[in-house]
N, C-alpha and C positions, 0 to 999 in steps of 0.2 A: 504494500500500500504506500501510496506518494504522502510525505510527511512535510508539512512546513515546519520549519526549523530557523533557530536563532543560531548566530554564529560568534555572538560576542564574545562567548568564556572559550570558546575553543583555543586553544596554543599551536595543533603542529597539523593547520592547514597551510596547504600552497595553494595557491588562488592563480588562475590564469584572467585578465581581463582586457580592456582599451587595444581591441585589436586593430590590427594594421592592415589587414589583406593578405594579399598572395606574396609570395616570397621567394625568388628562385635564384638569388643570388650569394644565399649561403645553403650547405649542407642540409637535409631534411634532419642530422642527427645535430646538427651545431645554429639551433635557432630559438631554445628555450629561452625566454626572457623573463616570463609572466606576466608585470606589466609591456604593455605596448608591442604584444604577444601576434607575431606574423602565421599564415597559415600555408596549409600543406595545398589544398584544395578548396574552393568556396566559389560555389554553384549555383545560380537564379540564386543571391542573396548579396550583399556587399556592406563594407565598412563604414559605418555613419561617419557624420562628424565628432560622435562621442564616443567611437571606437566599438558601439554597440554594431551587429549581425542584423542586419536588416533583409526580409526575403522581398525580392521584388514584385511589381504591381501585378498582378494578373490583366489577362487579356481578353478581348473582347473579336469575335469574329466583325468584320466592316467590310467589304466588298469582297470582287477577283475571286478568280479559282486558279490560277495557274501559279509558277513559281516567278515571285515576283524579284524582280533583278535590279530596278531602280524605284523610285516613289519623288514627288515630288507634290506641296500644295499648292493648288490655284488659285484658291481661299481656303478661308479656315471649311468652306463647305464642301470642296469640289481637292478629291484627289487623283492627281493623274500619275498611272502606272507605267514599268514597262513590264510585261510577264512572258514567262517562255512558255511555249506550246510546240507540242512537237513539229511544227511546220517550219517554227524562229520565234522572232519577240515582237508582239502586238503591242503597240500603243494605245491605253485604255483611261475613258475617264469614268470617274465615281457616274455622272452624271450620266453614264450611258453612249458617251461620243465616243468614236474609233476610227482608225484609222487603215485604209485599205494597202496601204503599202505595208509588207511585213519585212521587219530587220531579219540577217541573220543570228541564227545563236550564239556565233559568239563575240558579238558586238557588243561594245561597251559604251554603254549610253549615260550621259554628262547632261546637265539641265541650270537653267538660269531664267530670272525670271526678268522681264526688262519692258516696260512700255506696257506692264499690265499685261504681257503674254509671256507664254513659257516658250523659249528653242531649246530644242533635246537637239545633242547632238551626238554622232558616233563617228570613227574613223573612219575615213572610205566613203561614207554613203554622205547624200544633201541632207542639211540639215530639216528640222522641220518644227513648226511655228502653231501654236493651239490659241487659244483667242479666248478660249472660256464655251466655246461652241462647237467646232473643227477644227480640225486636224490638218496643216496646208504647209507645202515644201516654203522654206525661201522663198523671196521675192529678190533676193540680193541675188544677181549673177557670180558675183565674188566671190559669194561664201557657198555657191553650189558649187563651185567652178573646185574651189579650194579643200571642199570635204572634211572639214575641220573634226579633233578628238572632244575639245577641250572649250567651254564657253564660260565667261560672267561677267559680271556687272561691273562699273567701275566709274562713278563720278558721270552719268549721263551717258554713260558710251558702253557697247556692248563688245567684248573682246573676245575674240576666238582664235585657237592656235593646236598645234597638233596637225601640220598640214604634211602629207607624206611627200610631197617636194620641197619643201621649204619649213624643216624639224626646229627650226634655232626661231623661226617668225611667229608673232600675234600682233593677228588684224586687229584694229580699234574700228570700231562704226565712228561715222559722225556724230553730233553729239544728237541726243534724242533721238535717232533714224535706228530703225529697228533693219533695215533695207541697203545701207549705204554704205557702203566696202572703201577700200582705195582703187579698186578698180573699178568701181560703179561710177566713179566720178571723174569728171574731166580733168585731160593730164594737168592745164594752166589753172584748176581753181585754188584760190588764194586767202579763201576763207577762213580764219582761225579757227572755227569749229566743224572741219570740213576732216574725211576720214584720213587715217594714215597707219603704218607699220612700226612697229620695233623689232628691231633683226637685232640679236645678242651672242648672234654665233662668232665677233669677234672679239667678245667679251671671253668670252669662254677659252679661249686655248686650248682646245681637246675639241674630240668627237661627239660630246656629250648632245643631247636634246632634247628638246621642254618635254616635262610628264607630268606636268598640273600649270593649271592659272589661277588666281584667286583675288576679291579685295579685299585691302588692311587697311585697317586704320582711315575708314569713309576714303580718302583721298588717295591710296596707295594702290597698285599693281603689283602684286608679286609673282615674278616666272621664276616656277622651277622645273630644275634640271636633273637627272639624277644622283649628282654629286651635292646641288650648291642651290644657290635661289638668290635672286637679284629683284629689288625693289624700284619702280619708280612711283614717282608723284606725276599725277594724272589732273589734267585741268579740262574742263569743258574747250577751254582756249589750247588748241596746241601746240602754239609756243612756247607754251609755259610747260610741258613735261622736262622731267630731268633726272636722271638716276641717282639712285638715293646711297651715296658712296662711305654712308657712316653705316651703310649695312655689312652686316658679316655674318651670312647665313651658310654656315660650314657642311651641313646636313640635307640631302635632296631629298623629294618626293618618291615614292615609290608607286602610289598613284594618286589621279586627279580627284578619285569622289570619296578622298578621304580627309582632305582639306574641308576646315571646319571654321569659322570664326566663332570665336569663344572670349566674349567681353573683349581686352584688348590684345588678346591674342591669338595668331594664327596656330590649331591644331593640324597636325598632318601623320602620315605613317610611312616613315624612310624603310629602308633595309635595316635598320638598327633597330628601332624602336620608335615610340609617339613622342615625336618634338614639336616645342611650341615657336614659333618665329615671336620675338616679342620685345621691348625695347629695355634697356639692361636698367633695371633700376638705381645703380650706382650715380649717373648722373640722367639719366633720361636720355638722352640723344642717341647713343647707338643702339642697332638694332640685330639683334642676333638670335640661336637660332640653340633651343634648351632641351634636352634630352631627358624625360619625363619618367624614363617605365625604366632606369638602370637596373630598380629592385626588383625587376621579373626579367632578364635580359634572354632568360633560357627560353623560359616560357612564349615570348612576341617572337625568336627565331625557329621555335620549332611550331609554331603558328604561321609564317611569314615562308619560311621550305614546304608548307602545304601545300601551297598556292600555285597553279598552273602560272597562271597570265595573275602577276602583280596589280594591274590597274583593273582586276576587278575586287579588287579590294575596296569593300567603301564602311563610313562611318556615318555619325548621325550625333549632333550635340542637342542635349537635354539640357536646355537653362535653367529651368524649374528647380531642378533634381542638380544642377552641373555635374552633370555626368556625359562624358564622352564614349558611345558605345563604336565599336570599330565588329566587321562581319568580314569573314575569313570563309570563302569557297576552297573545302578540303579536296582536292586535285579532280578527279572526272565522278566522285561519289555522288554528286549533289547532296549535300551535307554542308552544313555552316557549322564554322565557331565564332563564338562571341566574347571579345574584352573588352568589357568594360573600364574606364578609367574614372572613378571621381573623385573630384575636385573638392577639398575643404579650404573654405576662406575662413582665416583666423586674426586676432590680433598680432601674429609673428608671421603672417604671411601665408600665401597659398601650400597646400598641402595635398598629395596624391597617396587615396590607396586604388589597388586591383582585386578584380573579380571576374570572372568567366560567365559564361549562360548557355546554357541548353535548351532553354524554355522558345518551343514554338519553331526548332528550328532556325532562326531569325535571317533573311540574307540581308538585309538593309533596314534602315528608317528614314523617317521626316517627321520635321515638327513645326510648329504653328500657332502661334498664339496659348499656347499649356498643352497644344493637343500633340501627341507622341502615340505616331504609328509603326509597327513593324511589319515589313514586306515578308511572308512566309511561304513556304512551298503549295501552301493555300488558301491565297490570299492575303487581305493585307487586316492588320487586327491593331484595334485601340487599343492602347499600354494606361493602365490607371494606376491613380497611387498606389500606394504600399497597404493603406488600408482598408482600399475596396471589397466590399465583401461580393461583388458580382466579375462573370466570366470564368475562364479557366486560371486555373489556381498551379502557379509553376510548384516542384516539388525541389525543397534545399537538400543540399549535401555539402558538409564541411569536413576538412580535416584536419588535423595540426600537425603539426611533426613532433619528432621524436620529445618527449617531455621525459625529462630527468628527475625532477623534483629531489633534488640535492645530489650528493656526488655521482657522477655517471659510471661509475666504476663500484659503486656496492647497490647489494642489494635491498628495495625497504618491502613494506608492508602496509597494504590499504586496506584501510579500513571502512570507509564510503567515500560516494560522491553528492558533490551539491550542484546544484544545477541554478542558474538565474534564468528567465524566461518569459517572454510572455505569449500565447498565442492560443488557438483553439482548435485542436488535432494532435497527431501521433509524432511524439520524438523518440525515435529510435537512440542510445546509447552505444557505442562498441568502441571496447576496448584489446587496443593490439601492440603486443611487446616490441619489445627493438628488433626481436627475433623473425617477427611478421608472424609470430603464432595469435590466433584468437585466443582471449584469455579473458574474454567479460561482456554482457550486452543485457541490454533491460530496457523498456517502449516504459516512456512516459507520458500519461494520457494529459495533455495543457486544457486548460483551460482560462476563456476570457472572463469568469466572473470577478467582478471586481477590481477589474483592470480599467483604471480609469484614465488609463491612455497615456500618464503623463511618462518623461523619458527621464524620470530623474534615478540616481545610482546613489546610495544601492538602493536593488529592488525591496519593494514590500513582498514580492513571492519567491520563495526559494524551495526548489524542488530536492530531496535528497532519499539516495537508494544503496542498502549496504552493498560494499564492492571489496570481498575480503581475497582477494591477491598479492600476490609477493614478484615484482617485476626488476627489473633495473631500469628501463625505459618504456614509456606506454605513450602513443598518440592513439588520437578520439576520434572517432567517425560521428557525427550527426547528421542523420534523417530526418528529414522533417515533413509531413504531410498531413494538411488542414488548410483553414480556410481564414480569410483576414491578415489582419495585420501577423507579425511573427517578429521575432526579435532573441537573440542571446544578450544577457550583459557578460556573462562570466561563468566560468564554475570554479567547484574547487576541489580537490582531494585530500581526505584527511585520512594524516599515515597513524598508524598506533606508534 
């Protein structure tokens, strides 16, 4: 029977709490901390800002049937898809519009929103232009002519680049013309606000060639390359552009639909790991280029060698929540993984833990005004809080690594476990030695009476179950399966 228990008079508990996330940059055997305690595994759930195990929002089905490959909102009411079907990839709106031209499968389709319409674009093929009605190629000769990978927005002007003649080039539109190329316009026009090119393939010294475009900071342009990324400043007026040479963004793109703006910073996903483009707070003025995920570096590269074709990697920022989810096509399986990154803002500064997902399959997101959608192998599904009691209910799975609870070289003896918790469903318990032998499991039935929501440590409910083993090292599996909010603060083992 599940007992509430006080832990005041107790003397020879080791308490694990204020977790950190995923951890893959030390030892599963050389990680024990207790406080600010990193983990093995942590699955559909993630690290609060108060270190507490938060299980993620469950979902809700919302349009599509097929496996959706991009998403993109038209408004917060109108979602437009790209989905694969075994023919290739349909362009679909929420709204019931489509498009008769169908991509191939394995085209990578990029989307920007500009002049109140969406261009989806993919390499190879014309771009093509939605209105909130239809579906319609270009109007721009330029930009059918040119086939572009890669499009966005930027200070009035829409920029497209990724052209297979011309790898180092992005087109600018004129300003406001959703239609008007450098070659749509007359060779002698003289307009300031009239189309034109940035060619950076003599910036560059190498072979290298754009694999993302993005805007910073309202007024900035960033082209990246796969080594490096070069900023300009973009004016309605084009005269006034200029390369921004206090940049030093050391780290490239790996690909384009994984570039995020995130407050003042550009999110992306190199070959290394999630770097943010961002300006160095020492003095404000330069602009460089910050390496986010070092504490999982095993973990993004054996995610990141999955991957056939790197630019079909894409991401999706959750401002809400700041969290940065990134989707990983594991090689020709049709199977996704998901890493998650979020973001704590603190008085000492921004702060990153990690966590994974399995929930839903996920290949992509979008989001829009609070609304956070996931593109899935069927269909596209609304992500709600954490405390939703409606939709499908993801299932957690956590694990720690190897816990010593004093010297790792003798043996102790346990006596029980205590568990902090809140939620309403089945927590599985398992306990397993340094040795990988099973050595202990127990379902704790949670429940939410009395759970008045608030997040304050320590808990008022503390779960506890004898647990009379003799180990040297034991890490904890947690299962969790029910409904609502869910949460760990802590547990603890008390040795005799």
């Amino acid at each position: 029977m599940t007992t509430k228990v006080s832990t005041s008079k107790r003397t020879n508990l080791v308490g694990y709490q204020s977790f950190t996330g995923l951890d893959s940059s030390r030892d599963l055997f050389n990680q024990d901390t207790g406080d600010n305690q990193s983990l093995h595994v942590l699955e559909n759930a993630y690290s609060d800002f108060r270190g507490q195990l938060v299980r993620v929002g469950p979902g809700s089905y919302r349009f599509g049937d097929g496996v959706v490959r991009h998403a993109i909102h038209y408004d917060t009411d109108t979602l437009v898809t790209v989905s694969e079907y075994n023919d290739g990839l349909h362009l679909q709106s929420e709204q019931g519009f489509s498009y008769d031209f169908v991509y191939p499968r394995s085209a990578v389709v990029s989307s920007t929103i500009f002049n109140r319409q969406i261009m989806l674009t993919a390499r190879g093929l014309a771009p093509t232009i939605f209105n909130g009605k239809k579906f319609a190629p270009s109007k721009s000769s330029a930009a059918t002519v040119a086939l572009p990978a890669f499009c966005t927005t930027v200070q009035q002007r829409l920029c497209i680049a990724g052209v297979a003649a011309s790898d180092t080039v992005v087109m600018i539109s004129a300003a406001n013309d959703l239609d008007r190329f450098f070659g749509d316009e007359a060779v002698d026009a003289t307009s300031p606000l009239r189309a034109a090119n940035i060619d950076i393939g003599n910036l560059l010294g190498t072979a290298d060639k754009i694999t993302g475009i993005s805007s910073f900071e309202t007024d900035k342009l960033c082209i990246f390359t796969n080594d490096r990324a070069f900023v300009y400043k973009i004016d309605p007026d084009v005269t006034l552009w200029e390369l921004q040479t206090e940049a030093s963004a050391t780290y490239g793109c790996a690909s384009h639909n994984s570039i995020k703006e995130a407050g003042s910073d550009l999110l992306y996903c190199s070959r290394s790991g999630i770097h943010a483009l961002r300006r160095v707070t020492d003095n404000g003025l330069q602009i460089a280029s910050v390496n986010l995920s070092e504490q999982i570096d095993q973990i993004y590269r054996e995610l990141f060698t999955a991957v056939d074709d790197p630019q079909q990697i894409t991401a999706v920022w959750d401002q809400d929540e700041g969290q940065y989810h990134a989707f990983f096509p594991v090689g020709k399986t049709g199977s996704y993984k998901q890493l998650t990154m979020t973001v704590h803002l603190g008085g000492e500064g921004a702060s990153t833990s990690f966590s994974t997902g399995a929930f839903l399959n996920a290949s992509c997101g979008a989001t829009l005004g609070g609304s956070l959608v996931f593109g899935t192998k069927r269909g596209t599904y609304d992500i709600a809080k954490v405390e939703s009691l409606e939709g499908a209910m993801p299932d957690v799975r956590i694990e720690t690594p190897v816990l010593w609870m004093g010297p790792f070289d003798a043996h102790k003896q346990a006596k029980s476990i205590i568990i902090q918790a809140f939620g309403d469903g089945e927590l599985t318990v398992t306990a397993i030695d340094d040795q990988n032998r099973d050595k202990w499991q127990t379902t704790v039935m949670l429940t939410d009476e009395d759970d008045d929501g608030r997040r304050t440590v320590p808990l008022q409910r503390q779960y506890e179950r004898p647990m009379s083993i003799r180990f040297r090292g034991l890490r904890f599996k947690f299962d969790y399966k029910g409904i609502g909010l869910f949460r760990i603060i802590g547990f603890a083992v008390e040795l005799t």
